[in-house]
N, C-alpha and C positions, 0 to 999 in steps of 0.2 A: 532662623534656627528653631522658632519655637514649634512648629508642627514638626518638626525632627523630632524634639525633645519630649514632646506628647507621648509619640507612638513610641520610644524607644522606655520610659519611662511607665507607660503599660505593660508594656512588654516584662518587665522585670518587675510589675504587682504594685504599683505605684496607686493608691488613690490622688486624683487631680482634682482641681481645680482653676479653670481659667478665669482671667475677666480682662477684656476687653471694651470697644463698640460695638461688637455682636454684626457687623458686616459683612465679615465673608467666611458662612457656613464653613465647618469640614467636617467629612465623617469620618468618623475616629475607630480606630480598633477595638474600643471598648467604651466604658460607660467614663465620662468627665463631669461634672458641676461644672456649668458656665454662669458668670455673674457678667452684668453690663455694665457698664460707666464711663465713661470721658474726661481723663486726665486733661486736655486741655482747658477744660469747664472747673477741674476741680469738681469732677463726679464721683466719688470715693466710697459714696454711703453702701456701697451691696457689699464692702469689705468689712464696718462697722460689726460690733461684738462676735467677730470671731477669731478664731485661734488656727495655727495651720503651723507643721514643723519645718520648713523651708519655705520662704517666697524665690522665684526666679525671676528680678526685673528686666529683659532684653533689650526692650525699644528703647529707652533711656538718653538722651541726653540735656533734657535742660533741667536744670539743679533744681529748679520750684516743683517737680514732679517727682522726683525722691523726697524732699520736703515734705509734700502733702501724703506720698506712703508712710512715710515715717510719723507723720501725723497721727496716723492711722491705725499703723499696725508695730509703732514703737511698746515691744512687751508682750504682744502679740503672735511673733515668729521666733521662734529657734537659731535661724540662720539667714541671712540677707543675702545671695548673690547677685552680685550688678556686674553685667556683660558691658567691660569698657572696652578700647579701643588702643593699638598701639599709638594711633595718633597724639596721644597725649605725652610722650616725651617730647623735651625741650628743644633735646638737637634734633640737627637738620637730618641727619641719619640714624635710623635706628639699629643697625648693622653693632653688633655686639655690645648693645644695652641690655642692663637687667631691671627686672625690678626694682632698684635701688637706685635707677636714675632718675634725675631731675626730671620733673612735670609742668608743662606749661603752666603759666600766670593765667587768670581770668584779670583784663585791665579796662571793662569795662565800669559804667558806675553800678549796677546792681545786676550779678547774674539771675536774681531771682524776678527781674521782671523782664528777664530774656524768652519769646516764644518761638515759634516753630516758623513763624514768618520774618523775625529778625535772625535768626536763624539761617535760612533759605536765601537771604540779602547779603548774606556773608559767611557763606559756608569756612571757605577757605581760614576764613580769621577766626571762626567763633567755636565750628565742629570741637578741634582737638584741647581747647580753652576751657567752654563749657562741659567737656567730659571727665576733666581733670577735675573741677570745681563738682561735679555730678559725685566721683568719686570720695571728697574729703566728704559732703552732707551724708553720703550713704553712711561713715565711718560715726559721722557727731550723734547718727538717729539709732545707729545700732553697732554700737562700740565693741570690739571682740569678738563678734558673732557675724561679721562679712568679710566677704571673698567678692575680691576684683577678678577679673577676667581679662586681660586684654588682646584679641585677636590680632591678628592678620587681615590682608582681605580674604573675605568668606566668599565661598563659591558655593555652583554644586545646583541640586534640588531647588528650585523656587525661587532662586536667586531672578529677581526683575531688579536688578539695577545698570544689567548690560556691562556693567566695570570688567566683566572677565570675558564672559560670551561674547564681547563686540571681536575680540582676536582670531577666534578659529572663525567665527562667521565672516569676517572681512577678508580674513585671508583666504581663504577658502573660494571666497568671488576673484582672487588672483589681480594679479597687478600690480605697480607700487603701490607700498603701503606706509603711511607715515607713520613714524612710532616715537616715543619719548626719549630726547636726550641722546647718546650718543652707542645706547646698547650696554654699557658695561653699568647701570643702577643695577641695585641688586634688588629683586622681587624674591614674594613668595605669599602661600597661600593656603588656607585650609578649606579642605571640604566641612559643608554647614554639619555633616551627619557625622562627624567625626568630632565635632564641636561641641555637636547637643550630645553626644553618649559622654564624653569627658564631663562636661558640666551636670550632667546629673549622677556621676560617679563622684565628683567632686564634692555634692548635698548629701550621698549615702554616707561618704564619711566623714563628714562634719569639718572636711578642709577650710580653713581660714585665712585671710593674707593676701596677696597680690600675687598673681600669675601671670604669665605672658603667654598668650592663645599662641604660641608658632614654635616653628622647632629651633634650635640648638645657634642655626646659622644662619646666613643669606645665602650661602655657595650661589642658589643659582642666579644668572642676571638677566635683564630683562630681552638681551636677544637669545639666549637660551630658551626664555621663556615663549617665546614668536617661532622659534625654531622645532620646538617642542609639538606647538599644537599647528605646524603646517602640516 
């Protein structure tokens, strides 16, 4: 979502500023500040003594990396957004939850010495755990002045994760096709560019609180979904 959020955000007179690793160039529609550093390292310093009226944290989820922003730019920012995830309610289904439901446990012993490679060893257990705990730090380091975000799966533009594009491309090669469960789970999905224009209407007006990135319902289910993009 974040090269969404760039270009859509120029577009409507935005001065920016990134920071990243500085790995993969873009050209951008207008002029940006790029700063380098590596959260994993705890590279932070090209953030030190400055000021900026919104940060937008995207990539997010292990709690020591909102920690060490908050480090950093606690007093520093106006508004905190952290792009979380539905995954992080409790139940099994998210199917007419709100924001007011229960959020996963972190039952680890320190999520703060959780990395991206204990991470990757247990997605399944840690992803919607650690995002939940990602959440409460964002709230300790910038009290009143953040806004959760929790999507859907994101599609769309630049999407390399294959989670959505693996269906019309599979299907589309014809043949049986294996699909999860029994067809009647309920799915659903947001495009990324429809993601990043909300969340940066969301920093213009200074919205705060916890939202849920998807619409209203689940109506559709996941052979709807299969049926959809044959």
């Amino acid at each position: 979502t974040g090269p969404h959020q760039v270009r859509y955000a120029i577009a409507r007179g935005h001065k920016l500023t990134l920071f990243n690793r500085g790995r993969n160039p873009y050209m951008w529609p207008g002029e940006v500040e790029e700063l380098t550093g590596d959260r994993n390292a705890g590279d932070l310093k090209s953030l030190e003594g400055r000021e900026w009226d919104v940060c937008i944290d995207n990539p997010t989820t292990l709690p020591f990396w909102v920690r060490d922003a908050g480090q950093v730019l606690k007093g520093k920012v106006g508004h905190y957004v952290f792009i979380s995830t539905l995954s992080v309610h409790a139940t099994e289904s998210v199917v007419g939850a709100d924001e007011s439901a229960p959020v996963l446990d972190y039952k680890g012993a320190d999520p703060m010495k959780e990395t991206q490679e204990t991470l990757r060893a247990n997605v399944g257990g840690l992803y919607g755990p650690l995002k939940a705990r990602s959440e409460k730090e964002a709230e300790t380091w910038f009290p009143g002045i953040t806004t959760v975000i929790r999507p859907t799966l994101i599609v769309g533009p630049g999407d390399e994760s294959d989670r959505f594009t693996y269906w019309p491309v599979r299907i589309d090669r014809g043949g049986d096709v294996l699909a999860p469960g029994d067809g009647s789970d309920h799915a659903q999905f947001i495009d990324a560019r429809d993601l990043a224009e909300w969340t940066i209407r969301m920093a213009e007006a200074r919205t705060f609180g916890v939202f849920t990135g998807a619409g209203p319902g689940f109506e559709m289910t996941m052979m709807e979904l299969l049926l959809g993009v044959r």
